[in-house]
C-alpha positions as CSV (number, residue, x, y, z in Angstrom):
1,X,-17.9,-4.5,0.2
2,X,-17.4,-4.2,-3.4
3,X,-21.0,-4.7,-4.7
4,X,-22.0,-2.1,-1.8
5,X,-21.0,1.4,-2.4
6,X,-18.5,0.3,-5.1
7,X,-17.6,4.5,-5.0
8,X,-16.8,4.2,-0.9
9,X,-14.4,1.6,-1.7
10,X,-12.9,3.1,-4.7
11,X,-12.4,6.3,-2.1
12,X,-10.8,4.8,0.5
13,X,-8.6,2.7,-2.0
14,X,-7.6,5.7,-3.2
15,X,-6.6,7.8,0.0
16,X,-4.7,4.6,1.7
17,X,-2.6,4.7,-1.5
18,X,-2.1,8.0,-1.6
19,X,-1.4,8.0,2.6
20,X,1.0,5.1,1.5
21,X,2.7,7.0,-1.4
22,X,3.6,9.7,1.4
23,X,5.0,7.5,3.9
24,X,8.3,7.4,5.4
25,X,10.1,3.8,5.0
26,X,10.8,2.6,8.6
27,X,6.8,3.2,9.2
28,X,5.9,1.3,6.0
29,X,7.8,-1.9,7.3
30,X,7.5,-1.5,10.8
31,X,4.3,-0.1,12.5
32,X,1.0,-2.0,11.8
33,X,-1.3,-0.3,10.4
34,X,-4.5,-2.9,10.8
35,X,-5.2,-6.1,12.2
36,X,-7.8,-8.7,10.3
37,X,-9.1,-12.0,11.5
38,X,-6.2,-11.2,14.7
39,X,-3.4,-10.9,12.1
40,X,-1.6,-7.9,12.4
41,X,-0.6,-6.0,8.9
42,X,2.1,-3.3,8.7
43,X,1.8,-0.3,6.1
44,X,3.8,-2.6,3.1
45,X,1.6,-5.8,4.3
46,X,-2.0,-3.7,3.4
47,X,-0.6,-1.9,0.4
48,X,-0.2,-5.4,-1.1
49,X,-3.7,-6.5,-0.1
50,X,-5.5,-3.2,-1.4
51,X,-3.4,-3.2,-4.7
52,X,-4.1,-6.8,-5.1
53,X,-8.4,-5.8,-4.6
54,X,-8.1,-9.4,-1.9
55,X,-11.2,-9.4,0.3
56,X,-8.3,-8.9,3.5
57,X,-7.6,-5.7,1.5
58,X,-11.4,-4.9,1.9
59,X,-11.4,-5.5,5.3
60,X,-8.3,-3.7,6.3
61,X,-9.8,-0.6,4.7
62,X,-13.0,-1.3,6.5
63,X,-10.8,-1.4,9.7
64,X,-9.1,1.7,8.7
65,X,-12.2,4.0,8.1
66,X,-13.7,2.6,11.6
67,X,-10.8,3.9,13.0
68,X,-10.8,7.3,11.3
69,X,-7.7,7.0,9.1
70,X,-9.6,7.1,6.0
């Protein structure tokens, strides 16, 4: 996903961190926000995979924009 639309990515990287910035604690730690490969991720879990640029990052944001969140 990187190589491809480098710019998309860099986009949605940038709203999901700026959606979690905003975010109340309880939903941070408690609701999921995407689940990958049939792991579920809460709001903390992705922010550490998008931060850390890991390909589960990638897909979680994938997941999200499907989804409309992005």
């Amino acid at each position: 996903m990187a190589e491809e639309g480098t710019g998309d990515y860099e986009q949605a990287r940038a709203k999901f961190l700026k959606i979690f910035a905003n975010m109340p604690e309880k939903i941070r730690s408690e609701d999921v926000a995407a689940v990958v490969d049939d792991k579920p991720y809460t709001w903390a879990n992705a922010a550490i995979e998008v931060k850390g640029n890991t390909d589960t990052g990638k897909k979680i944001l994938k997941s999200l924009q499907k989804l409309s969140i992005l």
